[in-house]
N, C-alpha and C positions, 0 to 999 in steps of 0.2 A: 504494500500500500504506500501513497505517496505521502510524503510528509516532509517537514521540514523543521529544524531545530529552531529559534529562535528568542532573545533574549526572556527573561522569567521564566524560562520552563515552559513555555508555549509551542505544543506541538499542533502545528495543524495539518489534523490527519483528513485527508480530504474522502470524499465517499463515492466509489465505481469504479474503473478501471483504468488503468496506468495508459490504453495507447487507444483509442477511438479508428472503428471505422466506420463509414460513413451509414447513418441510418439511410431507411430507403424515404423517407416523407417529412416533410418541413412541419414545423410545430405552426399551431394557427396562432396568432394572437390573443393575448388572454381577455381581450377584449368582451368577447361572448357573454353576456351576463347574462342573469336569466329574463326573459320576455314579461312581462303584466299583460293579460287580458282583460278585455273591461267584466267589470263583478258578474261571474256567474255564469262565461261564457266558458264554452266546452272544447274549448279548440287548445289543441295543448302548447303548452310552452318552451320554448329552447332554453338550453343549459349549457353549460360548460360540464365536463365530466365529473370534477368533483360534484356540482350541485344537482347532478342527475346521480351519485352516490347517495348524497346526505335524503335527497328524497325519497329514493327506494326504500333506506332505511326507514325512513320515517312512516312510508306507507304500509311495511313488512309490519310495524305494531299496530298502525290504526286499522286495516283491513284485516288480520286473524285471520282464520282459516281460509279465508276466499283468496288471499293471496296466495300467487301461484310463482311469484318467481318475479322477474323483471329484465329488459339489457336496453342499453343505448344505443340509439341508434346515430350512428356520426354523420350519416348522409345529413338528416333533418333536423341532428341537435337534437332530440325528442325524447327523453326515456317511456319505453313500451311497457306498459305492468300489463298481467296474466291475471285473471281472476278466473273463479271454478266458474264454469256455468249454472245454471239455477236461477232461481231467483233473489238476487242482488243486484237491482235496479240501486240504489240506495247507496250502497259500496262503490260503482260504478260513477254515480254524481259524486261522491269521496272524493275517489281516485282523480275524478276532472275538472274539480275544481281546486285541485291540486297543481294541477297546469300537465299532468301525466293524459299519454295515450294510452286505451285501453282495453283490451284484446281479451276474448271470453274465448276458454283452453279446456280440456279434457279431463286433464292429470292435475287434483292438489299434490300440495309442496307431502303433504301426511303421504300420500300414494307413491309418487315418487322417490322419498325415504323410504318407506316400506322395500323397494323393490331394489332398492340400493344394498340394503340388508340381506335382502335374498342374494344377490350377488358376489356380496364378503361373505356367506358361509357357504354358497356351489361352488362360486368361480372365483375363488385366491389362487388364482393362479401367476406365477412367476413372467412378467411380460405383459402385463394387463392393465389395464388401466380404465375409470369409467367417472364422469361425472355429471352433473344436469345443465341440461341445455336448454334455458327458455325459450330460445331463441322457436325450438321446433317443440317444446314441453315434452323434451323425453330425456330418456339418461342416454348418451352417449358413450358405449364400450371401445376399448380400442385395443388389442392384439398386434405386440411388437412380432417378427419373424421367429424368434424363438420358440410362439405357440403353434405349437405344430399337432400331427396328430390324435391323440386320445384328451389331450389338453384342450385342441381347437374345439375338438367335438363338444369337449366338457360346458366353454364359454357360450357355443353354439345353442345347444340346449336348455342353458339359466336364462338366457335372453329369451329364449323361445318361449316356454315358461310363466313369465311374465306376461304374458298376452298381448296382444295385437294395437298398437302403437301407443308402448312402454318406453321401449329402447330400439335404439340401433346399434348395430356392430361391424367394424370395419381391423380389415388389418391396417397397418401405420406405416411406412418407411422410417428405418433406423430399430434400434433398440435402443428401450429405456433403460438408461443408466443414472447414476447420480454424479456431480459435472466439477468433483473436486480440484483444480488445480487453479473471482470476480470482479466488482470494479478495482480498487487498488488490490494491487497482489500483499498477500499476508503467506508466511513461509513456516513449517516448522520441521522438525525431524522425528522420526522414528524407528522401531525397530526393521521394519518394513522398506524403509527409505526416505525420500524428503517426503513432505507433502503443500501442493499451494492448492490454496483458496481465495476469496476476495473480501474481501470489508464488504458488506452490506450498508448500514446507517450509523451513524455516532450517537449514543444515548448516555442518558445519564441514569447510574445503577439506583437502585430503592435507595440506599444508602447515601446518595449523593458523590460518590466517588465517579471517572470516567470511565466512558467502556464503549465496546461496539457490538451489533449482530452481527450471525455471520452464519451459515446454514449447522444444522444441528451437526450431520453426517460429521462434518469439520470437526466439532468439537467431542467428538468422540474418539476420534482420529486420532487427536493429538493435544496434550493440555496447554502448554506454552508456545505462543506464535510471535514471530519477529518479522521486521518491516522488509527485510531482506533477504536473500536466500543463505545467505552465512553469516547474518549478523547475528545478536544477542537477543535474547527472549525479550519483550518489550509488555506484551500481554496475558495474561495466565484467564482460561476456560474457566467462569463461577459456574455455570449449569447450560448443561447440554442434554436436547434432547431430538432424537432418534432410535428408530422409528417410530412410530405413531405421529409425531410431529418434528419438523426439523429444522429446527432455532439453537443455538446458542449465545447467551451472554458473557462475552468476554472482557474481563476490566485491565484496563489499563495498569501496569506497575509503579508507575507513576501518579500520586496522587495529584502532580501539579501541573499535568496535560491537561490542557484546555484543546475541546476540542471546534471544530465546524459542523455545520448542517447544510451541505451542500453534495452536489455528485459532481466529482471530477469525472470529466467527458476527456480531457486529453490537451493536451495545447497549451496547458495551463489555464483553461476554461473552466468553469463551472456553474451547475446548475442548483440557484438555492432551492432548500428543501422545505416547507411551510407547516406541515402535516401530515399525518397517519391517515391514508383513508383506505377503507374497505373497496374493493376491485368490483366492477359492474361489467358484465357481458357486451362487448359490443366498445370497448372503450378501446382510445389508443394508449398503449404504452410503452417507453424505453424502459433496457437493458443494456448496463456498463459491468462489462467484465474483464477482469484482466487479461485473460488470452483475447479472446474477440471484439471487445472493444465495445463500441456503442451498436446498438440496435434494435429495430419498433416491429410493434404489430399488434395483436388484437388481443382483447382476452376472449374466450372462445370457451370459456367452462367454469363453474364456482363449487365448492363442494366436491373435489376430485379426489378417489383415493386411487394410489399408483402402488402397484405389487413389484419392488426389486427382487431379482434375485440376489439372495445373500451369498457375498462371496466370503465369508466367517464360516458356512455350514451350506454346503452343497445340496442338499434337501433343503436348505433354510427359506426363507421367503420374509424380504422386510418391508411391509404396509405400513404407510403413511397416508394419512385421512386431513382431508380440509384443505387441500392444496388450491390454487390459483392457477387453473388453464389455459394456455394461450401459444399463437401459430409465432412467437418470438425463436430462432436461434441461440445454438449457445453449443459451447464445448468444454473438453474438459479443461479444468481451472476457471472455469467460470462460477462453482459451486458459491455460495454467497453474495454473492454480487446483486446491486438495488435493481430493483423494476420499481419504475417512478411514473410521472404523469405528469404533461406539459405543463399543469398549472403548479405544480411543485410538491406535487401527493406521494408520501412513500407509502409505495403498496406492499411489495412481497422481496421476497430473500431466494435468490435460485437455488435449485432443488437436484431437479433432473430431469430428463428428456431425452428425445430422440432426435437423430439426425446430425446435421453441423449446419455450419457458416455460406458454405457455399453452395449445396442443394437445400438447403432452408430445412427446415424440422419442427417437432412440439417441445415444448419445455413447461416444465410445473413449479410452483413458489409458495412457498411459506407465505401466507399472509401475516404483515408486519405488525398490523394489530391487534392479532392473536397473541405474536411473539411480545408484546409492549405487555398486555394483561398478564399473562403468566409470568412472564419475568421481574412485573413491575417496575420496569424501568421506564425510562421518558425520553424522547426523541432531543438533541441535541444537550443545549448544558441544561436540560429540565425545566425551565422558566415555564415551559405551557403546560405541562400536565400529563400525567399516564393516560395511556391508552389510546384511542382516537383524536385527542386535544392537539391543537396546533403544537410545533414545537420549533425553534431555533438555536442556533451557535452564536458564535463571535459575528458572523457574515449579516449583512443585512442587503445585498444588492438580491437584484430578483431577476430572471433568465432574459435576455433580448432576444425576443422570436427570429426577430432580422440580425441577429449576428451573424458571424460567421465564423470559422476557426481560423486560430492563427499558422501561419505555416510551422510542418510539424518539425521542421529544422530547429525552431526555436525554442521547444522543448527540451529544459536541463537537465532530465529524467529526476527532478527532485520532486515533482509534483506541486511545484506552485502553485498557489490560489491567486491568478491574476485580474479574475475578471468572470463577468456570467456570459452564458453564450445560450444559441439556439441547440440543444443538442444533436439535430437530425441534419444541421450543417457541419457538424465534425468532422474532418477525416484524419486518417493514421493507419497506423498499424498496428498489430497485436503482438504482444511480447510474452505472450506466457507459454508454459510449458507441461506439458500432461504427467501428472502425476503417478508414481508407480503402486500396486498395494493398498489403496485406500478409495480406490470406488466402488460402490454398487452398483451393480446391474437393477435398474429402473424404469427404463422409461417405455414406449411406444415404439413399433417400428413397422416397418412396412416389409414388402416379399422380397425387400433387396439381399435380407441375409442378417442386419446389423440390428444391434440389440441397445432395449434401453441402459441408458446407463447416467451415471451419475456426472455434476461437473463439478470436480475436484482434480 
């Protein structure tokens, strides 16, 4: 990870990946604010993606059981909520005078989970992966190349089971792994060999001491991690966890690092960070990782659990639940590293998935506000508050959609904090390195033959 020493003990450890390549789409302006209709009128309102979050949210309590899910739609700005069919006339003027559009579905969220359940006790199987898709109100299975045979048949059959538009199932390209080796590179050793990961976001621990995320898998891997590949321990693992969920809290050994709340994109650019938000279907988001650098795309699934195979126990099988779905790239070393959101939303911690950089892939994420509650810690130096509350560092500039990156010649490889940029104008290169002994097999894959796997 990038950082730099300076006078008080002031490190500023920047958050994403040490070399940026170019996302594929320009961030829009944060201009977007949300719409007002005149009182009462039923035509729904544009949002910016955080505030088609904060509303879903907020619709998931007031609507109860009728709520069926929700995603954004970026073409219209619009978020689309689900509600059961029946009769909920009523729910419906809710929902629309909410400023939401409002689409009557088949499948409750109750049915849905129901049949998500039936699929963790038929089909755990090693290579598999399933989550719900509002988009079509079904769950979405997915089968990396690994599932073959008497397995495929297995997944074949739970979905079938289920009944008739429940789920769909698909094989994937790639296999799911877990992608240890993300935005700034973080290093440690083992008995096994090195291991790199990426800093996720800078938080401040329960205790008020520094610290950062960083994907669970990582911290189990390995307890003490340094900024370099042969440098000295810098951070020591408080709680790690994987599988089931895949976060760690790592603090600072230094109590007099002061950290940042921004994502290093490369260049000495960076992107400030404002907020925790929970991930909405249909939304755009970047990804800074140390090997791959910068890059975007959709979220595509909520509520994901992904079956690695465990490379600890060759029959073993390691399920993690409540992942963040999405068509983003990622390789190994990328494990940890922030998925963020043009207005400055830290969403999730990378995980694992299938595929790479260059024929593109799926990739899964810790959501970061999972990882804030349980860990109780607080996004930057804590000033905003656990769990979804805004939070900040030292940094107060805010992203210029129209930047652009500086040429990458002038990068010191120290990770300077020089300045906010557009992130999808990046470009660079990736400097990381794939790690030996410390990934799992995770993710998705299609009939090319490759398996999911972890980015570590």
């Amino acid at each position: 990870m990038s950082h730099k020493r300076i006078p008080k003990r002031k490190a500023a450890i920047a958050i994403g990946g040490v070399a940026a390549l170019g996302a594929a789409a320009i961030l829009l302006p944060n201009a977007n604010a949300s719409q007002d209709n005149s009182a009462g009128a039923a035509t729904p309102k544009t949002f910016k993606a955080t505030g088609a979050s904060d509303l879903s949210s907020q619709l998931a309590g007031l609507l109860g059981d009728a709520f069926a899910g929700s995603y954004y739609d970026s073409a219209t700005q619009q978020l689309v909520v689900n509600v059961i069919s029946g009769d909920n006339d009523k729910v419906v003027v809710q929902a629309e005078k909410a400023g939401a559009k409002v689409r009557k579905v088949q499948n409750s969220t109750a049915e849905l989970t129901a049949a998500a359940k039936v699929l963790k006790t038929k089909a755990t199987v090693p290579g598999t992966a399933w989550s719900v898709d509002p988009k079509t109100n079904k769950i979405q299975v997915l089968a990396d190349s690994s599932v073959t045979g008497a397995k495929w048949d297995t997944v074949l059959s739970t979905v079938k089971s289920l009944g008739t538009n429940m789920a769909t199932v698909k094989k994937t390209a790639g296999s799911f792994k877990t992608l240890v080796s993300g935005g700034d590179a973080i290093f440690a050793q083992t008995d096994q060999g090195g291991v790199r990961c990426s800093l996720g976001f800078n938080v401040t621990a329960s205790d008020g001491t520094p610290a950062f995320l960083t994907a669970g898998h990582c911290g189990v891997a390995a307890k003490q991690w340094s900024d370099s590949q042969d440098g000295q321990p810098i951070a020591t693992v408080d709680q790690a966890t994987f599988p089931g969920n895949d976060f760690s809290l790592v603090k600072y050994d230094d109590p007099a690092t002061q950290t940042t709340s921004d994502v290093n994109v490369g260049n000495g650019q960076t992107v400030q960070i404002t907020q925790a938000e929970d991930a909405t279907v249909g939304t755009q988001v970047f990804r800074m990782g140390s090997t791959t650098g910068l890059h975007d795309g959709t979220v595509t699934g909520l509520d994901a659990t992904v079956n690695f195979q465990s490379e600890t126990d060759p029959n073993g099988v390691d399920t993690v639940n409540g992942l963040i779905q999405t068509d983003v790239c990622a390789e190994a070393g990328d494990s940890g590293g922030s998925l963020f959101t043009q207005d400055g939303g830290a969403v999730g911690l990378t995980s694992g998935g299938s595929g790479d950089c260059t024929t593109g892939g799926e990739t899964f994420f810790q959501p970061v506000t999972a990882a804030l509650t349980a860990t109780g810690a607080t996004l930057g130096d804590g000033a905003a508050g656990a769990g979804a509350g805004a939070g900040a560092g030292d940094d107060t500039a805010t992203a210029d959609p129209s930047a652009t990156a500086a040429d990458p010649s002038a990068t010191d490889g120290t990770g300077d904090q020089s300045g906010a940029v557009d992130p999808s104008a990046t470009d660079g290169t990736g400097t990381g390195q794939d790690q030996s002994g410390t990934g799992q097999d995770t993710g998705t894959g299609a009939d090319d033959g490759s398996s999911l796997t972890s980015n570590h």
